[in-house]
Backbone as CSV, one residue per row, in Angstrom:
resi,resn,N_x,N_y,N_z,CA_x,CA_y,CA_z,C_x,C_y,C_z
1,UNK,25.209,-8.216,15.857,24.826,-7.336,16.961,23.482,-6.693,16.653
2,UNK,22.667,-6.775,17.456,21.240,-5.862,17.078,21.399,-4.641,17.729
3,UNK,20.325,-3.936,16.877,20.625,-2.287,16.813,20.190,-2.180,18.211
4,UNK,20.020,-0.849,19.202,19.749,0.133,19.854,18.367,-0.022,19.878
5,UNK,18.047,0.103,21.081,16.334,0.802,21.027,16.539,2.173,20.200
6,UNK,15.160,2.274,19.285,14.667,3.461,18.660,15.657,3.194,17.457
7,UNK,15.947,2.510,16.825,17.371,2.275,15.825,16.775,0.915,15.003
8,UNK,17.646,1.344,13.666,17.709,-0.104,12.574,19.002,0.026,12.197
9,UNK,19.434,-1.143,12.327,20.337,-1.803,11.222,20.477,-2.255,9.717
10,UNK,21.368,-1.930,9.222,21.699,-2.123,8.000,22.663,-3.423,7.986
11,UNK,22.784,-4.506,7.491,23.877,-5.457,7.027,23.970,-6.112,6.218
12,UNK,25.357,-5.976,5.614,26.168,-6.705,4.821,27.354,-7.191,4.691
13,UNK,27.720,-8.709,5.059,28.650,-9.285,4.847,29.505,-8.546,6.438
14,UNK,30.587,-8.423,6.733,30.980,-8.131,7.867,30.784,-6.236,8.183
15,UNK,29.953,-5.894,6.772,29.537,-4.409,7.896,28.438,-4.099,7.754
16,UNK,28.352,-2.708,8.854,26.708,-2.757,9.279,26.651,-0.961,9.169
17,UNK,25.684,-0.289,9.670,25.085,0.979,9.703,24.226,0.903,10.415
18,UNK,23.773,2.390,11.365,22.402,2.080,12.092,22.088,3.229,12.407
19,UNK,20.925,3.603,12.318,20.285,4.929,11.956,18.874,4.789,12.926
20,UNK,18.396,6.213,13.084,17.233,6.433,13.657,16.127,5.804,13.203
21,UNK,15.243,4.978,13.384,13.608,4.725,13.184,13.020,5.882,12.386
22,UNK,12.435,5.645,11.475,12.023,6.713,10.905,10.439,7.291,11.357
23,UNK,10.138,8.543,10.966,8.861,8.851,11.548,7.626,8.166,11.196
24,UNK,6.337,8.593,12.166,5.425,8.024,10.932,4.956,8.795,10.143
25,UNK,4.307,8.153,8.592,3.898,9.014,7.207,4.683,8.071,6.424
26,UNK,5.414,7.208,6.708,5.903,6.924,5.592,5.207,6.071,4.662
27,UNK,5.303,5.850,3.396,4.458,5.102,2.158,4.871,3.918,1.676
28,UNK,4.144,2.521,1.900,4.735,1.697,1.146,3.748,1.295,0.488
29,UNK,4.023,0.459,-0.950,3.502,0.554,-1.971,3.387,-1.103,-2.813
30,UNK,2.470,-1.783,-2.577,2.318,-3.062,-2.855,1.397,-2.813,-4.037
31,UNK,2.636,-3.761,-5.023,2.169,-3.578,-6.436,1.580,-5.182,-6.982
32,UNK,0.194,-5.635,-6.959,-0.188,-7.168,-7.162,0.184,-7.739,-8.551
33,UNK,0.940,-8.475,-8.600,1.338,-8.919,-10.113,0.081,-9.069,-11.167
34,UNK,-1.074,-8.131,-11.416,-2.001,-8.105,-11.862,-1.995,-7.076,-13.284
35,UNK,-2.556,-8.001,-14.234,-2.798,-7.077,-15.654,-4.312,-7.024,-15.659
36,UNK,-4.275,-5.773,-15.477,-5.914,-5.136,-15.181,-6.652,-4.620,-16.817
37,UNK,-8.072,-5.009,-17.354,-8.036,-3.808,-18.010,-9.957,-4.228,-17.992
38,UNK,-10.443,-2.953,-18.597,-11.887,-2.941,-18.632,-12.363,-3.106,-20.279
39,UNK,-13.098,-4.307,-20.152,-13.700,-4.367,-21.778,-14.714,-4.110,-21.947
40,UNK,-15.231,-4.030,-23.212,-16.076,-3.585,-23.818,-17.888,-3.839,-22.638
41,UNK,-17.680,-4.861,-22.620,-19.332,-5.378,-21.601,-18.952,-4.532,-20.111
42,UNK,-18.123,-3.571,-20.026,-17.771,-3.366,-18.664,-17.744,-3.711,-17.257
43,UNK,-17.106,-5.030,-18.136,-16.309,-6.151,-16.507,-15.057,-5.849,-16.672
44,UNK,-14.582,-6.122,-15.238,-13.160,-6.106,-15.243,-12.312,-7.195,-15.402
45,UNK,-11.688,-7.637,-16.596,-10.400,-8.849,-16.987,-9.144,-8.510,-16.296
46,UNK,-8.979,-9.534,-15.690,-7.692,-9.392,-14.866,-6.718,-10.624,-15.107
47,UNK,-5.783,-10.602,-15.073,-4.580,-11.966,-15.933,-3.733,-11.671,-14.429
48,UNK,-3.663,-12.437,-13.510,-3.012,-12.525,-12.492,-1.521,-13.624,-12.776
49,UNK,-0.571,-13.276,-12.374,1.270,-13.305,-13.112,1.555,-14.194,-11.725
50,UNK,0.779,-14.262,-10.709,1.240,-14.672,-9.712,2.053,-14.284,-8.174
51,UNK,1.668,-14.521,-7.178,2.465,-13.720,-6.154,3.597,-14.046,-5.840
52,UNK,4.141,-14.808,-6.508,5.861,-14.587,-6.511,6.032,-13.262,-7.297
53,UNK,5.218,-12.787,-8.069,5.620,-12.077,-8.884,5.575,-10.405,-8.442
54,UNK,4.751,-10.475,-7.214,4.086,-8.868,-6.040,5.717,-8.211,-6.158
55,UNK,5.440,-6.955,-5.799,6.935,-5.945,-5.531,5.973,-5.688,-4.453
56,UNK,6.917,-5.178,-3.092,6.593,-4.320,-2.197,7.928,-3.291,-2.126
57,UNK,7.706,-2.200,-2.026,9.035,-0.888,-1.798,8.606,0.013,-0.536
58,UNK,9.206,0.770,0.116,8.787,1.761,1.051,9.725,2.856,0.791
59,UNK,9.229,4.127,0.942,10.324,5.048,0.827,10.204,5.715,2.238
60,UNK,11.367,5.939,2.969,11.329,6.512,4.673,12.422,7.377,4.538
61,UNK,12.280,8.230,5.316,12.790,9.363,5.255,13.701,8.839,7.028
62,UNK,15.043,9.159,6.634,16.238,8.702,7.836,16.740,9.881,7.967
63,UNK,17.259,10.156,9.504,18.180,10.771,9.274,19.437,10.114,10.639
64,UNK,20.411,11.189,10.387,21.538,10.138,11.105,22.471,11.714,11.574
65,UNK,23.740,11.622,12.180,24.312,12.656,13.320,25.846,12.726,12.076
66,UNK,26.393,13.808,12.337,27.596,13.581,11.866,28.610,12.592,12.574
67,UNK,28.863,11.972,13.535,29.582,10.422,13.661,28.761,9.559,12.894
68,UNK,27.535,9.722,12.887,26.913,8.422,12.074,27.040,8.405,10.400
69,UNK,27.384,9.200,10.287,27.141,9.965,8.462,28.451,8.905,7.782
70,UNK,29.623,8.764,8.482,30.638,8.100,7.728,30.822,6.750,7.707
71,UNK,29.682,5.984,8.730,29.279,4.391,8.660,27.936,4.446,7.486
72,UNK,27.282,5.274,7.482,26.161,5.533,6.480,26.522,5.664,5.289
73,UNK,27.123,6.450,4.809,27.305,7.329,3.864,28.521,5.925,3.201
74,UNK,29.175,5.292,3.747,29.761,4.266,3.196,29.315,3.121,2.771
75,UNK,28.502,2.609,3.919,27.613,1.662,3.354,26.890,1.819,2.346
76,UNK,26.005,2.753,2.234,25.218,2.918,0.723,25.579,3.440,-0.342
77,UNK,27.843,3.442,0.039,27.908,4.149,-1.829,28.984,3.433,-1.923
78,UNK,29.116,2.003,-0.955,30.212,1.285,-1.765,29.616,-0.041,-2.338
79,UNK,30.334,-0.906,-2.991,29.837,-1.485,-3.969,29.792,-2.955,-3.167
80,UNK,30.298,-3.207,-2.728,31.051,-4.166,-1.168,29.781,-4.593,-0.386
81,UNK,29.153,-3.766,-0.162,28.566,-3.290,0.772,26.207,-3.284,0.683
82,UNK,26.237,-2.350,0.521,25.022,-1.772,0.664,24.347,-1.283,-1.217
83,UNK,25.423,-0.918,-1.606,25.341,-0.401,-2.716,25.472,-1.543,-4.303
84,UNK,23.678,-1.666,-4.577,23.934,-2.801,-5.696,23.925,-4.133,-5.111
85,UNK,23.513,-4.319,-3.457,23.393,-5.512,-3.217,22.198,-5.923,-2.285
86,UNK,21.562,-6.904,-2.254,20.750,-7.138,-0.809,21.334,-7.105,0.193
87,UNK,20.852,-6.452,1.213,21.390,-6.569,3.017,19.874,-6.955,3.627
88,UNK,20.951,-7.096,4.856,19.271,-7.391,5.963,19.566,-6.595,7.104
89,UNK,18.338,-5.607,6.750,17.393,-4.800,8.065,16.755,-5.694,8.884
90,UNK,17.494,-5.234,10.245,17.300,-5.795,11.339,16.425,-4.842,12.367
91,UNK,15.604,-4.930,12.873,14.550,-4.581,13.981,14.195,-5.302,14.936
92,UNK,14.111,-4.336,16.686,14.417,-5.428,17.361,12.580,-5.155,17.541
93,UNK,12.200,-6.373,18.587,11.001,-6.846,18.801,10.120,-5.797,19.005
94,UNK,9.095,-5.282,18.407,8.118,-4.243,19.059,8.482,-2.959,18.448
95,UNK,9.186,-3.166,17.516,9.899,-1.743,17.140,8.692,-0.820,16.911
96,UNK,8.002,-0.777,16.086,6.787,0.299,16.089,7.012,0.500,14.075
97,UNK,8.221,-0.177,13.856,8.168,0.315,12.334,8.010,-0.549,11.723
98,UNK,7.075,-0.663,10.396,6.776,-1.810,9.613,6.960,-1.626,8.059
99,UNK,8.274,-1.974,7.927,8.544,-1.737,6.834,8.411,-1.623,5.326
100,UNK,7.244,-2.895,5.229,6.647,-3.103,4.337,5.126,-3.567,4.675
101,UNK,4.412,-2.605,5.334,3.246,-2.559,5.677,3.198,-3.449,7.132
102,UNK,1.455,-3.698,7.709,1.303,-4.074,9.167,1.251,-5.410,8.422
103,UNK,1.017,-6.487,7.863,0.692,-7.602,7.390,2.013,-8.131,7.772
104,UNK,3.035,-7.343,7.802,4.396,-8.538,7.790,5.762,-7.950,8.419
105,UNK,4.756,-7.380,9.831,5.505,-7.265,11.020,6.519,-5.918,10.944
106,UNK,7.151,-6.143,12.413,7.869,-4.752,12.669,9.333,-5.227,13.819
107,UNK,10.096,-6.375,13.448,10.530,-6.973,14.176,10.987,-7.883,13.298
108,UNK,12.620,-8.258,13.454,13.329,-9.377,12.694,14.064,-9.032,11.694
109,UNK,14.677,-10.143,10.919,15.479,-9.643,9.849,14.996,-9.619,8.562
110,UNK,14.680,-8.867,7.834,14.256,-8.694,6.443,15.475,-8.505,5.241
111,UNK,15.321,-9.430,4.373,16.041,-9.313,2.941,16.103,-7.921,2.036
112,UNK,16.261,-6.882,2.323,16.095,-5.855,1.253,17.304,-5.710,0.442
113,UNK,16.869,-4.561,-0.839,17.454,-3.758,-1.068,17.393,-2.375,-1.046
114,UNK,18.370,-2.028,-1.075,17.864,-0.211,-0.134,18.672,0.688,-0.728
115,UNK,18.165,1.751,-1.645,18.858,2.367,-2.524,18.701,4.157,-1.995
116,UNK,19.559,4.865,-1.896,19.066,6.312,-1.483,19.125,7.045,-2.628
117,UNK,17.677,7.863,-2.805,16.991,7.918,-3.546,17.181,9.650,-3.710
118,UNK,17.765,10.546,-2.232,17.650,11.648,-1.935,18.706,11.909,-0.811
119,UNK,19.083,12.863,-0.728,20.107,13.540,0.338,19.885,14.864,0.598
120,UNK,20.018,15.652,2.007,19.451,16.810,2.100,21.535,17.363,2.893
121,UNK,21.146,18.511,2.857,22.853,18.819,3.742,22.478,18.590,5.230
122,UNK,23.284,18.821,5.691,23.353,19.326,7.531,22.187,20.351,7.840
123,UNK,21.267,19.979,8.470,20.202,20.315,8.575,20.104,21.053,10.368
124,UNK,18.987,21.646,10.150,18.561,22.710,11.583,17.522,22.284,12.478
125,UNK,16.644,21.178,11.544,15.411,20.611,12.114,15.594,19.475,11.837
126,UNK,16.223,17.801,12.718,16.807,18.564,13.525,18.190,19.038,13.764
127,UNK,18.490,20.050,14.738,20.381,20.745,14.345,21.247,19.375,14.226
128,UNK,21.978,19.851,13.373,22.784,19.134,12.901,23.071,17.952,12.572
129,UNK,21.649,17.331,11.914,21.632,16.088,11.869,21.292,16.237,10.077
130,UNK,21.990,14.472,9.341,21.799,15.020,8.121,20.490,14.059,8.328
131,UNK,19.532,13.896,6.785,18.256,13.782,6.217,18.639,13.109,4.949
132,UNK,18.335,11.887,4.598,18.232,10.970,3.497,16.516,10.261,3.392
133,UNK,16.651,10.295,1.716,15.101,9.424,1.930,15.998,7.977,0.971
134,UNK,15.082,6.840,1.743,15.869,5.742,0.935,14.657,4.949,0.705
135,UNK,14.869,4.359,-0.611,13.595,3.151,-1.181,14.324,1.848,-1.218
136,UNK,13.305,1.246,-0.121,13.285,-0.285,0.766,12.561,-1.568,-0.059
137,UNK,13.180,-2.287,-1.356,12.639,-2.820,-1.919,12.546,-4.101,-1.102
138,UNK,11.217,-5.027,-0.920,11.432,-6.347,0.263,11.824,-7.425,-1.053
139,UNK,12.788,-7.925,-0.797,13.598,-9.368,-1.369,12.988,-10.562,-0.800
140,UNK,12.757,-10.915,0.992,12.714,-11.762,1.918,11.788,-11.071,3.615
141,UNK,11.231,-11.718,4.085,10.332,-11.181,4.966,10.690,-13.024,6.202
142,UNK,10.887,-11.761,7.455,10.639,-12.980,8.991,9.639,-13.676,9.172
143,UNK,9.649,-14.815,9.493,8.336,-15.305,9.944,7.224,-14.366,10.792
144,UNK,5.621,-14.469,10.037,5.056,-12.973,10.864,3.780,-13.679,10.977
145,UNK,2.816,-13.699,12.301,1.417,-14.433,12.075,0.506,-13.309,12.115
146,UNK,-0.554,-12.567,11.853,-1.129,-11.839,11.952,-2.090,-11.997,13.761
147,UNK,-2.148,-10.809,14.083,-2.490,-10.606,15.425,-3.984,-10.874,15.496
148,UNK,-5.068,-11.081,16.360,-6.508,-11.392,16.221,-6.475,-9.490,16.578
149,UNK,-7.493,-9.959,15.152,-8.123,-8.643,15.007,-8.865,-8.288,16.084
150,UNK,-9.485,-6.725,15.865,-10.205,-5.866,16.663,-11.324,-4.912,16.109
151,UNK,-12.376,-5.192,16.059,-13.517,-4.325,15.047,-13.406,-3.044,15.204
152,UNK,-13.128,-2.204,14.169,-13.023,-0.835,14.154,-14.278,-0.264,13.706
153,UNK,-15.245,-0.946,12.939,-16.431,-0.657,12.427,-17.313,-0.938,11.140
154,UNK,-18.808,-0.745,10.889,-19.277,-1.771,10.363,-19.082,-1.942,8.747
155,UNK,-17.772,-1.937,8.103,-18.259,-1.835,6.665,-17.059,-3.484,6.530
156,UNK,-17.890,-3.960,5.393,-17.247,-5.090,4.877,-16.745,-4.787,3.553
157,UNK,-15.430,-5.803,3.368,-14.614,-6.084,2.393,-14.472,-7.359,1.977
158,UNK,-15.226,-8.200,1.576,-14.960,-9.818,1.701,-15.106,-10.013,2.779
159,UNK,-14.221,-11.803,3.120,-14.335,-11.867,4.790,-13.624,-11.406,5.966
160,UNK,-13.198,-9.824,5.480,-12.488,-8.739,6.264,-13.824,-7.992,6.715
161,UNK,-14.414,-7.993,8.266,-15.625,-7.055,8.375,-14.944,-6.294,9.819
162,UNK,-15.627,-5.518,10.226,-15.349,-4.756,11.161,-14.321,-3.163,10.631
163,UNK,-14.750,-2.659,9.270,-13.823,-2.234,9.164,-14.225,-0.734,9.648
164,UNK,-13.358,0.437,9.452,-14.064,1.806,9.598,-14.401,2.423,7.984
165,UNK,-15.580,2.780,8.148,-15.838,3.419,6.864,-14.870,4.588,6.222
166,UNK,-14.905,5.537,5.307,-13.595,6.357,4.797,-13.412,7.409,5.723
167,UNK,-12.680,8.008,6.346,-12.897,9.181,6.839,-13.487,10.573,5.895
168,UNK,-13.055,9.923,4.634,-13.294,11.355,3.521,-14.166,10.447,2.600
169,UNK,-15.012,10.981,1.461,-16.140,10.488,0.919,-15.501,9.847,-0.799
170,UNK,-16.102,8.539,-1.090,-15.388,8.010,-1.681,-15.632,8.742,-3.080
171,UNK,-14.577,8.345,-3.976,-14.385,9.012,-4.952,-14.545,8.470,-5.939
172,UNK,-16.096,8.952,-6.997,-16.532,7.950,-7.313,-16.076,8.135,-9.014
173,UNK,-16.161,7.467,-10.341,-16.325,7.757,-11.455,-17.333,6.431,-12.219
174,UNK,-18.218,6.820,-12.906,-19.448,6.659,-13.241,-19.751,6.499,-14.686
175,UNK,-19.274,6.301,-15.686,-19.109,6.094,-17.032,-20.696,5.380,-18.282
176,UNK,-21.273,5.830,-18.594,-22.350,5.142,-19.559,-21.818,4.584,-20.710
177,UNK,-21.938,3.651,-21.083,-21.766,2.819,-22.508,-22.126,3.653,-23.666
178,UNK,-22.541,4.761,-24.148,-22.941,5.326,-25.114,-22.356,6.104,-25.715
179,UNK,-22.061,6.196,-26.845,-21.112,7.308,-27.570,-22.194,8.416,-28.472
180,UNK,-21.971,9.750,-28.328,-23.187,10.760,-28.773,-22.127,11.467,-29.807
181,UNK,-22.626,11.677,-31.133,-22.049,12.397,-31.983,-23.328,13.514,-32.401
182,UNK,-22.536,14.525,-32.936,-23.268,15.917,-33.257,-23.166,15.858,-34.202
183,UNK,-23.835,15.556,-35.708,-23.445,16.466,-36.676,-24.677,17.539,-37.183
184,UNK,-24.659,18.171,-38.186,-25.498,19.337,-39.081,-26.938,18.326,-39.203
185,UNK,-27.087,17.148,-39.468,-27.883,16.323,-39.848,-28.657,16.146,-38.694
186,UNK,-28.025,16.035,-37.303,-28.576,15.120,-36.268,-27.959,15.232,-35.439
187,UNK,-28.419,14.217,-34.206,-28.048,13.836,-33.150,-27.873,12.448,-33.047
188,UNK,-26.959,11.544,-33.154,-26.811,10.113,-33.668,-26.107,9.416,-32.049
189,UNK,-26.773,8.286,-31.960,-26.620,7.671,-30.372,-25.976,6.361,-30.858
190,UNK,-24.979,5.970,-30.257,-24.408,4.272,-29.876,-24.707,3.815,-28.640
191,UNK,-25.453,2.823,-28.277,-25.428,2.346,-27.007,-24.976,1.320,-26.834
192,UNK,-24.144,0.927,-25.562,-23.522,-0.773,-25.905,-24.860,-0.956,-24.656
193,UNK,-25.436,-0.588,-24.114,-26.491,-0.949,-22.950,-26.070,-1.181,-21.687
194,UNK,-26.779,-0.734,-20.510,-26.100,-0.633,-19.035,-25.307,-1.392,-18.597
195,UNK,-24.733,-3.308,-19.376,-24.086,-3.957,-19.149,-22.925,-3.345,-19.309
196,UNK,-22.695,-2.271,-19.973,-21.239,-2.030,-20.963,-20.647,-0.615,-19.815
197,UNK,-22.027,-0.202,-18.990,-21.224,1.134,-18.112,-20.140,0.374,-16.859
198,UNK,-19.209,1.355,-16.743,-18.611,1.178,-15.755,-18.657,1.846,-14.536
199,UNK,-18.192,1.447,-13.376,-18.323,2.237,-12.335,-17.224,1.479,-11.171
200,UNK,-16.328,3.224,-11.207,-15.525,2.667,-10.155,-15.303,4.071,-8.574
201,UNK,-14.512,3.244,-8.031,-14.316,4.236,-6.905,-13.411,3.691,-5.756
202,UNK,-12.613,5.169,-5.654,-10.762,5.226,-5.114,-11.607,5.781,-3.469
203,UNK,-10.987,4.907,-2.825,-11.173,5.381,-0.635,-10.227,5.299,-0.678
204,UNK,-10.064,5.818,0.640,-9.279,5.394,1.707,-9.776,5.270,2.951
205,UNK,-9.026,3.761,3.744,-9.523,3.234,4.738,-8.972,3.574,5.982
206,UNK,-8.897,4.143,7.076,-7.894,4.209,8.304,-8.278,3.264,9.041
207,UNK,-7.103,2.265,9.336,-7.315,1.111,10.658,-6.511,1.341,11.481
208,UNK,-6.852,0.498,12.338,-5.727,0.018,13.375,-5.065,-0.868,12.909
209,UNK,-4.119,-1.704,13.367,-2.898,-2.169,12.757,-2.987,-3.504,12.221
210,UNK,-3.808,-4.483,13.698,-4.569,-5.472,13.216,-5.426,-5.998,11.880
211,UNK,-6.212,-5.042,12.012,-7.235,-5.156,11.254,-6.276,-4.246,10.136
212,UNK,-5.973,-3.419,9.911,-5.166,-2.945,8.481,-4.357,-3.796,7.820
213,UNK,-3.714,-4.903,8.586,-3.030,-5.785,8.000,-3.690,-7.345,7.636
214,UNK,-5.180,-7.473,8.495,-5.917,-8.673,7.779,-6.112,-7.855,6.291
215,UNK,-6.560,-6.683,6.141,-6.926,-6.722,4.790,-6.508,-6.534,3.800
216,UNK,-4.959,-5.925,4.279,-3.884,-6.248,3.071,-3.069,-7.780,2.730
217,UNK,-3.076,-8.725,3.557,-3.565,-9.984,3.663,-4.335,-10.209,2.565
218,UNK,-5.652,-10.257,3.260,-6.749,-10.751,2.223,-6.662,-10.140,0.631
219,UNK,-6.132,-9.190,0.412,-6.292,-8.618,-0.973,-5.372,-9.447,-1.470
220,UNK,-4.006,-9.277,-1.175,-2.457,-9.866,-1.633,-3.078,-11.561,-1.867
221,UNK,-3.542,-11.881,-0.967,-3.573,-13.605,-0.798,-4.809,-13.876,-1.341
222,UNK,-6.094,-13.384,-1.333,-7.088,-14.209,-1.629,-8.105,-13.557,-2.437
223,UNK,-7.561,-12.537,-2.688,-8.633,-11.298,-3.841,-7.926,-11.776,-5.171
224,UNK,-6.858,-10.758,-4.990,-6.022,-10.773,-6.299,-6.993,-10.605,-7.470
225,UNK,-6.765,-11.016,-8.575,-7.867,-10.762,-9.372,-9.094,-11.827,-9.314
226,UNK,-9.899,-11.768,-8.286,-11.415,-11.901,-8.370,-12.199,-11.265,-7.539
227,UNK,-13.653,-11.635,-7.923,-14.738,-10.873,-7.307,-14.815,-10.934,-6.089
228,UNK,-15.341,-9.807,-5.292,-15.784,-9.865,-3.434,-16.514,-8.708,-3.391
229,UNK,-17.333,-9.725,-2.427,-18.385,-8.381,-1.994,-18.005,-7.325,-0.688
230,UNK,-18.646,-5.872,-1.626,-18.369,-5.006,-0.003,-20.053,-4.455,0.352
231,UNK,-19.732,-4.685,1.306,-21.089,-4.396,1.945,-20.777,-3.121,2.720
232,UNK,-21.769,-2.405,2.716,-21.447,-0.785,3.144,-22.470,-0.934,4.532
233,UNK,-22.465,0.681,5.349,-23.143,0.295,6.520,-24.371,0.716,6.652
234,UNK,-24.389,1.889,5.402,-25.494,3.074,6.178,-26.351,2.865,4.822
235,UNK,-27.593,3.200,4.565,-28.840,4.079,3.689,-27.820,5.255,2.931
236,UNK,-27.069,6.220,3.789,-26.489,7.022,3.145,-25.115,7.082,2.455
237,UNK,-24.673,5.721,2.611,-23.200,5.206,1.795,-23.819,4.813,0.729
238,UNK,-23.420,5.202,-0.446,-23.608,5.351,-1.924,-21.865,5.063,-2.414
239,UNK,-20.968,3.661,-2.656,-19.648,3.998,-2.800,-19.400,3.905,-4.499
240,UNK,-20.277,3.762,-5.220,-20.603,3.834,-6.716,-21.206,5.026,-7.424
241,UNK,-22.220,5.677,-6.266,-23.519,6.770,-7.001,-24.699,5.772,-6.668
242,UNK,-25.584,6.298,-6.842,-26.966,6.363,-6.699,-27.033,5.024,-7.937
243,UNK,-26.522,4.935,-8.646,-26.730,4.049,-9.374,-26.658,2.496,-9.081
244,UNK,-26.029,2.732,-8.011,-25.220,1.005,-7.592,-25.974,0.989,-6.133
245,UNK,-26.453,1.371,-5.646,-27.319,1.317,-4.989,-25.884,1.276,-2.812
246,UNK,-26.490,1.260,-2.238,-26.141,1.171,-0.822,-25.956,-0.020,0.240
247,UNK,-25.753,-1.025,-0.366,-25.964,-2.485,0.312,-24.576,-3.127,-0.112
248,UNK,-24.802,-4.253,-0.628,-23.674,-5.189,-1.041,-23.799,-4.930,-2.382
249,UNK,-22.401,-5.016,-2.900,-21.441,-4.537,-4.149,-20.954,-5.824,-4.358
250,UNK,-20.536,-6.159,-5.571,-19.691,-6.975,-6.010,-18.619,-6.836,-6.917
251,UNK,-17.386,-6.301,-6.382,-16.344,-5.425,-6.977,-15.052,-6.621,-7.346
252,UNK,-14.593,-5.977,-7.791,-13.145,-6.584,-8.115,-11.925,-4.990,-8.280
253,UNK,-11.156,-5.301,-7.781,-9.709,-4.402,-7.549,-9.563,-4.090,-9.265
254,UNK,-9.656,-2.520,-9.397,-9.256,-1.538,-10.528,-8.149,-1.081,-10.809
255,UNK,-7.280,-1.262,-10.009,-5.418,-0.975,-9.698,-4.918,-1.762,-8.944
256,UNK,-4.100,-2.448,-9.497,-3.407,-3.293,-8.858,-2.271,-2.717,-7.812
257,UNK,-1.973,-1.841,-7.823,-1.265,-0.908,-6.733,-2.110,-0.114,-5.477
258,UNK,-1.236,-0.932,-4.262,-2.695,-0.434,-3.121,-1.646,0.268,-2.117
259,UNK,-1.857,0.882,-1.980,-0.951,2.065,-1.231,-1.443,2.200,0.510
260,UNK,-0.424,1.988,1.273,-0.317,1.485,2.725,0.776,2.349,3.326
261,UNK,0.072,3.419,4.192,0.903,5.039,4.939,0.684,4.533,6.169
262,UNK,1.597,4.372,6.896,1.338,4.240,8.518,1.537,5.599,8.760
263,UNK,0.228,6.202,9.660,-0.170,7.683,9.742,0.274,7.726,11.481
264,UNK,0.290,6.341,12.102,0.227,7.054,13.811,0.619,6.025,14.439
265,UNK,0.966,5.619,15.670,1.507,4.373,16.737,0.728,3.397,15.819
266,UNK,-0.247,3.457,15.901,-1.276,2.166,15.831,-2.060,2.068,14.570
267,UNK,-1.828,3.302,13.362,-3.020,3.332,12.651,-2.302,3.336,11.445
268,UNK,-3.039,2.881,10.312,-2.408,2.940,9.077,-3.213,3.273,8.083
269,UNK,-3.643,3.767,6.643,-3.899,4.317,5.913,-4.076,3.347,4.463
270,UNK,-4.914,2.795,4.286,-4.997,2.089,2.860,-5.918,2.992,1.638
271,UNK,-5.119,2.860,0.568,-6.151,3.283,-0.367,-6.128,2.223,-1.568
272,UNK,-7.600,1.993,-1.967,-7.712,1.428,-3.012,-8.716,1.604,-3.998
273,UNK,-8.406,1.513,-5.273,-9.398,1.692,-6.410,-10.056,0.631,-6.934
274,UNK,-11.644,0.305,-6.615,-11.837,-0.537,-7.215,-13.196,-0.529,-7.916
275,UNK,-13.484,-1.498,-8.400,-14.821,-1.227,-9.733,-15.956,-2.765,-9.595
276,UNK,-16.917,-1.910,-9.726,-18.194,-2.800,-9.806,-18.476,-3.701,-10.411
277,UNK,-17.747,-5.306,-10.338,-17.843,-6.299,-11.078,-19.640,-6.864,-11.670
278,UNK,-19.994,-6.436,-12.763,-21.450,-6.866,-12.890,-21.854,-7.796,-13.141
């Protein structure tokens, strides 16, 4: 049986649960099977494990009515059931919720496991409804094609362009190769030379849904650990410092964990850290 408009399903084996859509804000968290680290010449080495190997999780905040609390509250604490096993979350077409980011839809049946993580009592906001937060690990994903994008604006990421620049100013860290010691004697310098500085820097991107999900796409599928250029828009975008100059960059991903908030109907929230491949 599929859920209710405004509703998801929970199933396993002959039982089910079904709870409110959760709001938007919620966080999901795509972790790239990537061993990151920065050496000595300050490039970034990356040992990629493979994308069978990606986790995606979401944590959403549910809540449900007291009739609903004793189909809930069973499913996720018996062993039968919900508890200690994969089920499949069901969403009907167009739902508006994307469980594990815009890249892989909001509609169909998904493989999870779904563990509650938090419980609040009988609550006032709203009356009398209870409040659980539960973490949505993806096992299995519906067939999903990505929608033709829509240019939000001019900054490039690889062959992801049209994007919107940060709303907030990127956050940069800037590192020199040189180690300075003090002693009574002197002032004594190590330089490994400008090859050896690093330079990285954490945004965040707001898209629309389209375009937020080509470029979590493109990272997951065709970045992973190698180089791509970002090309910035303005004279006054600096996403390194003054040092790296305002044009095209040639970066590679600094954290393999890229964090994806659907903030509104249509818009979603990426942040990522990444560093100036030289």
């Amino acid at each position: 049986m599929a859920p209710a408009a405004g509703y998801m399903e929970f199933v396993s084996g002959a039982q089910s649960c079904t709870c409110v859509l959760p709001k938007h804000g919620y966080m999901t968290t795509l972790n790239i099977a990537l061993d990151i680290q920065t050496v000595d010449n300050g490039r970034i080495s990356i040992y990629d494990d493979g994308i069978a190997n990606d986790i995606r999780y979401s944590d959403i905040d549910v809540i449900y009515t007291i009739a609903e609390a004793a189909a809930f509250n069973a499913f996720f604490s018996t062993t039968a059931r919900g508890r200690g096993n994969n089920c499949t979350l069901t969403l009907l077409s167009g739902s508006g919720f994307f469980p594990f980011g815009p890249d892989k839809g909001d509609a169909g049946s998904f493989t999870v496991s779904a563990e509650i993580i938090s419980q609040e009592g009988i609550g006032d906001v709203p009356f009398n409804w209870f409040r659980a937060r539960l973490r949505l690990r993806a096992v299995g994903y519906p067939d999903y094609s990505l929608p033709a994008e829509i240019d939000d604006g001019p900054l490039s990421i690889g062959t992801v362009d049209g994007l919107r620049q940060p709303q907030e100013r990127f956050d940069i860290s800037a590192e020199y190769a040189q180690a300075i010691t003090a002693t009574p004697s002197g002032v004594y310098y190590f330089d490994r030379g400008t090859y050896g500085d690093v330079y990285k820097s954490s945004f965040k991107l707001n898209q629309e849904k389209m375009k937020a999900g080509a470029l979590i796409y493109y990272l997951q599928n065709t970045v992973r650990g190698n180089q791509f250029a970002m090309t910035v828009p303005s004279v006054k975008t600096f996403p390194f410092g003054y040092d790296k100059g305002n044009s095209t960059i040639n970066c590679k991903l600094a954290s393999a964990s890229v964090l994806i908030r659907h903030i509104s109907l249509r818009d979603f929230e990426t942040t990522l850290l990444v560093a100036v491949d030289q």
